[in-house]
DRENPA-3360 file (N, C-alpha, C; in nm, 2 decimals, always signed):
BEGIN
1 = XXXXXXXX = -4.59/+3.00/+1.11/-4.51/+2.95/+1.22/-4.45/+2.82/+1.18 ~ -4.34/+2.80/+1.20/-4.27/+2.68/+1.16/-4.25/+2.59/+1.32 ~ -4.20/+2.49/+1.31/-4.12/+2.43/+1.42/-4.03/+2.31/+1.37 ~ -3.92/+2.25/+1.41/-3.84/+2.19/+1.40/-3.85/+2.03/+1.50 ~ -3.79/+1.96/+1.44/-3.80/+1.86/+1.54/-3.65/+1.87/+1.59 ~ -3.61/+1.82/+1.73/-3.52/+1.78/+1.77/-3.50/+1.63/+1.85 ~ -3.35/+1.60/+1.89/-3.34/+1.44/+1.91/-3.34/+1.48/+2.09 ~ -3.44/+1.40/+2.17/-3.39/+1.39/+2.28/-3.41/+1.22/+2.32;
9 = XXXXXXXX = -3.28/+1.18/+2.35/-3.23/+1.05/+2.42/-3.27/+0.95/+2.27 ~ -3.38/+0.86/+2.29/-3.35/+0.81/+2.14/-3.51/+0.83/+2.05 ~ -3.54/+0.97/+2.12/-3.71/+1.01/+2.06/-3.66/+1.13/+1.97 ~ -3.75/+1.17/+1.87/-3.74/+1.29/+1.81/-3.87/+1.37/+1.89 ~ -3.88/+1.50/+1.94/-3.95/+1.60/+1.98/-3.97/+1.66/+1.91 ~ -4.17/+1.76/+1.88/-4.18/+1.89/+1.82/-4.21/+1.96/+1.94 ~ -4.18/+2.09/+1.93/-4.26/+2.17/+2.02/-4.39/+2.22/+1.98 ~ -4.46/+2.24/+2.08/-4.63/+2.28/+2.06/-4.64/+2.40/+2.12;
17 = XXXXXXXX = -4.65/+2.54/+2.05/-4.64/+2.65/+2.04/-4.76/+2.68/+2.19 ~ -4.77/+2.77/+2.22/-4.78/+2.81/+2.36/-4.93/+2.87/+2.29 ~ -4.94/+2.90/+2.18/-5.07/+3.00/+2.12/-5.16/+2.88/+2.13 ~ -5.13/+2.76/+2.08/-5.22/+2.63/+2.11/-5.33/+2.63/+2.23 ~ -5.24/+2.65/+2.33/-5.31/+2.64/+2.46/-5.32/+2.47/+2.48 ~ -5.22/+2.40/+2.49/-5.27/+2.27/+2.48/-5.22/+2.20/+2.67 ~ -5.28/+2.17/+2.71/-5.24/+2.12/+2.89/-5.15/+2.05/+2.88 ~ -5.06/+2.08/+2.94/-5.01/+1.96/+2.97/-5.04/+1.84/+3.06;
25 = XXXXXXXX = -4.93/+1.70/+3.01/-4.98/+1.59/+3.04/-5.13/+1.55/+2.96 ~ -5.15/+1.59/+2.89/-5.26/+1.52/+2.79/-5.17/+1.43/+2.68 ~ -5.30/+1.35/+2.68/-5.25/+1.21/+2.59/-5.31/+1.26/+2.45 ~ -5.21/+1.20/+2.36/-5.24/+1.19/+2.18/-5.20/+1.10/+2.20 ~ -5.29/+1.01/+2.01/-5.23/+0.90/+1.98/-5.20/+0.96/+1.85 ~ -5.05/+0.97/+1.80/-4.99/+0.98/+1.66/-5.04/+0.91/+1.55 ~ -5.02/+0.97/+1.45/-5.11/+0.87/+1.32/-5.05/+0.96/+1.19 ~ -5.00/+0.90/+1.12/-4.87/+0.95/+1.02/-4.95/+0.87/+0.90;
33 = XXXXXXXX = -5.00/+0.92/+0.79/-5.09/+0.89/+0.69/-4.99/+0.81/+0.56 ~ -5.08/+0.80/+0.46/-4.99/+0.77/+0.33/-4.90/+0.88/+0.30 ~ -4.96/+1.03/+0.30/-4.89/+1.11/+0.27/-4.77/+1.21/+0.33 ~ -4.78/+1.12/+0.45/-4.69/+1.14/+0.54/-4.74/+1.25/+0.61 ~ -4.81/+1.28/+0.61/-4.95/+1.39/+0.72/-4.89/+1.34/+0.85 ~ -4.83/+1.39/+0.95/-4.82/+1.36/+1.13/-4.97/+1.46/+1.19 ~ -5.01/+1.36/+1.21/-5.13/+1.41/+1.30/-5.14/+1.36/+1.47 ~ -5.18/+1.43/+1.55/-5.16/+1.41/+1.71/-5.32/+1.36/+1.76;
41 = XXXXXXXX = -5.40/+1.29/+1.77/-5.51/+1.28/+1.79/-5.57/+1.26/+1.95 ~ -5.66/+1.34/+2.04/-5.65/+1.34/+2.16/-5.71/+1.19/+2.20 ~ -5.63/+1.07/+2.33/-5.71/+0.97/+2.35/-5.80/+1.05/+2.43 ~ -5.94/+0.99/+2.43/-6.08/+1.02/+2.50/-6.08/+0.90/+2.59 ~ -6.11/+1.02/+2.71/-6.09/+0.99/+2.82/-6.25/+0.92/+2.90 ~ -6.28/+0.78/+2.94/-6.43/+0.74/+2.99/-6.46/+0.82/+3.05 ~ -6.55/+0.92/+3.01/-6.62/+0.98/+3.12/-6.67/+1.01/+3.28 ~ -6.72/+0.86/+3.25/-6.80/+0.76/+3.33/-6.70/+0.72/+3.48;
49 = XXXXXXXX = -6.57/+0.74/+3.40/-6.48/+0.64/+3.54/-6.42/+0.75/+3.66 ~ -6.50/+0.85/+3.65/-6.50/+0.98/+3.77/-6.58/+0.93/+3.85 ~ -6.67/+0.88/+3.83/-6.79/+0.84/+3.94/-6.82/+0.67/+3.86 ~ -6.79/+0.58/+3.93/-6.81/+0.47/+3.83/-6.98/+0.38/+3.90 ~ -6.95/+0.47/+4.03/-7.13/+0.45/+4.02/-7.23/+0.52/+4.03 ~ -7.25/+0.60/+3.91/-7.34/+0.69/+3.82/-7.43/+0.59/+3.75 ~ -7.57/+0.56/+3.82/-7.65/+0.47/+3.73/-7.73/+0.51/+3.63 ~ -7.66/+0.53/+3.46/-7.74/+0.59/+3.36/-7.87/+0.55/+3.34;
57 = XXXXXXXX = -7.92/+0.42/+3.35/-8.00/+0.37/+3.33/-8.12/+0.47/+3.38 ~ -8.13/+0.47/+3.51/-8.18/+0.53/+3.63/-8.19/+0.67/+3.58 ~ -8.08/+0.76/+3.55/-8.12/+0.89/+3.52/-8.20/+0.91/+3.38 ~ -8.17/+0.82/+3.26/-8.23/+0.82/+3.18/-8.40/+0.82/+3.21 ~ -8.44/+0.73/+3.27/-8.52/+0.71/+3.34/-8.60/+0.87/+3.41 ~ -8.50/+0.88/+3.47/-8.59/+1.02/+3.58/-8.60/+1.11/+3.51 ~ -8.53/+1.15/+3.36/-8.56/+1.25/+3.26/-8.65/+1.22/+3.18 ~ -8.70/+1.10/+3.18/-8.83/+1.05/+3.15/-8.78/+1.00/+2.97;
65 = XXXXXXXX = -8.69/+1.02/+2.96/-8.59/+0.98/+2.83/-8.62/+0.80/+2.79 ~ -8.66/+0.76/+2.83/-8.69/+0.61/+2.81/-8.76/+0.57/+2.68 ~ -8.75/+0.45/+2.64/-8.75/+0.39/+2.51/-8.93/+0.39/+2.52 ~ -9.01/+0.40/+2.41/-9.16/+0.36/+2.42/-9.17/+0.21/+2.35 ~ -9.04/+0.18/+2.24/-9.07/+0.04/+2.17/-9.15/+0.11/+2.05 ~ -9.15/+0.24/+2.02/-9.20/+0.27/+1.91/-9.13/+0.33/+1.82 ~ -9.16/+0.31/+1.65/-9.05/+0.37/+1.58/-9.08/+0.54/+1.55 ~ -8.96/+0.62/+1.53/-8.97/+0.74/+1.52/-8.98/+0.80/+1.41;
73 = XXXXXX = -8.86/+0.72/+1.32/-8.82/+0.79/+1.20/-8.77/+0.65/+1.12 ~ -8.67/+0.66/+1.09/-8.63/+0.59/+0.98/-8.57/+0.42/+1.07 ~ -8.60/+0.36/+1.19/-8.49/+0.29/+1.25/-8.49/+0.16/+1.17 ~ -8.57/+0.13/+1.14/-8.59/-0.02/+1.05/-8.52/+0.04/+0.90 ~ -8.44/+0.05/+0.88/-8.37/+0.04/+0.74/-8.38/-0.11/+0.71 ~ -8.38/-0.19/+0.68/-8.37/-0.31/+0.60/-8.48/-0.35/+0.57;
% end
């Protein structure tokens, strides 16, 4: 599958084939490498700002997920 760019107003456009399945109105940030790679990368959206008072703390907590202050595995590297 090929695609072309075209000029609309003073932007160049690609089209994004329909097999993608990509939604519209979603955000990319572009990122064009040394090798001239065009890559579209999706911005990630806070989660968190659907419900902004969702107290993780708290749920961490009630899954009993809480810190003991003890080491597990490797956390002290130095």
């Amino acid at each position: 599958m090929t695609v072309k760019t075209r000029k609309q107003g003073n932007s160049l456009m690609i089209t994004i084939p329909a097999d993608f399945k990509v939604d519209e109105n979603v955000e990319y940030k572009p990122v064009l490498d040394d090798n001239g790679i065009l890559s579209f990368v999706p911005v990630h959206q806070n989660i968190f700002s659907q419900n902004p008072n969702y107290d993780f703390k708290m749920a961490i907590d009630q899954m009993g997920l809480n810190d003991n202050g003890k080491l597990v595995g490797k956390e002290n590297v130095w």
